[in-house]
N, C-alpha and C positions, 0 to 999 in steps of 0.2 A: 536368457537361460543358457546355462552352459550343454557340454555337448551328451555329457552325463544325464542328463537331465531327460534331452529330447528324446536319447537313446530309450530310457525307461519308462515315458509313455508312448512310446511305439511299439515297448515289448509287452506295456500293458492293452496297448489297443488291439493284438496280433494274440495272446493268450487268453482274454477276458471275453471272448464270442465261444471258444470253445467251450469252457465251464461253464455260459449261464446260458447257452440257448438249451441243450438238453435238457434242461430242466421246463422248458416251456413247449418243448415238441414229445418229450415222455409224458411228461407229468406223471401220474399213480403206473403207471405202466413198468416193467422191468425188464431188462434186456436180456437174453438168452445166456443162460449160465456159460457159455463157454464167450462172449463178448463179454461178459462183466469179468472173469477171472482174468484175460487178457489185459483187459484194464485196470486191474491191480496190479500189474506184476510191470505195466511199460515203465511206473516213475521210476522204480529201480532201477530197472535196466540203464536208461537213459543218465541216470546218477552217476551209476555208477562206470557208466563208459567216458560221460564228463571227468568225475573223479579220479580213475586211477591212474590214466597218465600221470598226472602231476603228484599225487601222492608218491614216485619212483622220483622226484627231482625234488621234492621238499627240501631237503639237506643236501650240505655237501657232500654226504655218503651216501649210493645209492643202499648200503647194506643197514644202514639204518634205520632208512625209510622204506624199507623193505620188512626190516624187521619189524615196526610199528606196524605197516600194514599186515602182516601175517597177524598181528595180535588182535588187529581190530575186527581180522575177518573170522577169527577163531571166538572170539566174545560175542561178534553180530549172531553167527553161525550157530553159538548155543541157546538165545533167546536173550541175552542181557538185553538190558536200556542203552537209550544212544548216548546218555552221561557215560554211563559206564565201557562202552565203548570206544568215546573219542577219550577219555581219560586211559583207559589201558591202553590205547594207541600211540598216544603219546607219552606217556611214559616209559613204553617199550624203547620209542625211539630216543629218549634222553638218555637211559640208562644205556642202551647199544652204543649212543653218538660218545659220551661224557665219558663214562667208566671202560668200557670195554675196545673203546677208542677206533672203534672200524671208523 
């Protein structure tokens, strides 16, 4: 097995206890409305602190990928779909990189 490989059920054996024991220590039970809104809001977070670094070095213009991410977070921001805003994100950044040549 290559190293890709190992790497990914390691990250499957390290993430796959979280998700399914809860459901065997709750069961019908539900966790107090301020733990569960908590825990809606961590994927984001955690996404999006992965994500944005790199979305500023995508291109060789930081001003491009700058630009794409303002578009993306203006479209997330109103309620679009995630088609709709990785397509506006990226097309901001083509038209910025291509036409307008920052």
């Amino acid at each position: 097995m290559t190293k890709i490989m190992v790497l990914s059920l390691l990250m499957m054996c390290v993430t796959a206890p979280s998700r399914i024991l809860p459901v065997f220590f709750l069961g019908e039970r539900k966790l107090p409305p301020f733990a569960e809104s908590l825990l809606h809001y961590i994927p984001y977070a955690v996404l999006g602190a992965l994500i944005f670094p790199d979305v500023l070095t995508a291109t060789d213009s930081i001003y491009s990928s700058a630009a794409g991410a303002i578009v993306a977070m203006i479209l997330g921001w109103s309620g679009r779909g995630i088609l709709v805003v990785l397509a506006g994100g990226i097309l901001a950044t083509y038209i910025t990189g291509h036409y307008i040549g920052i």
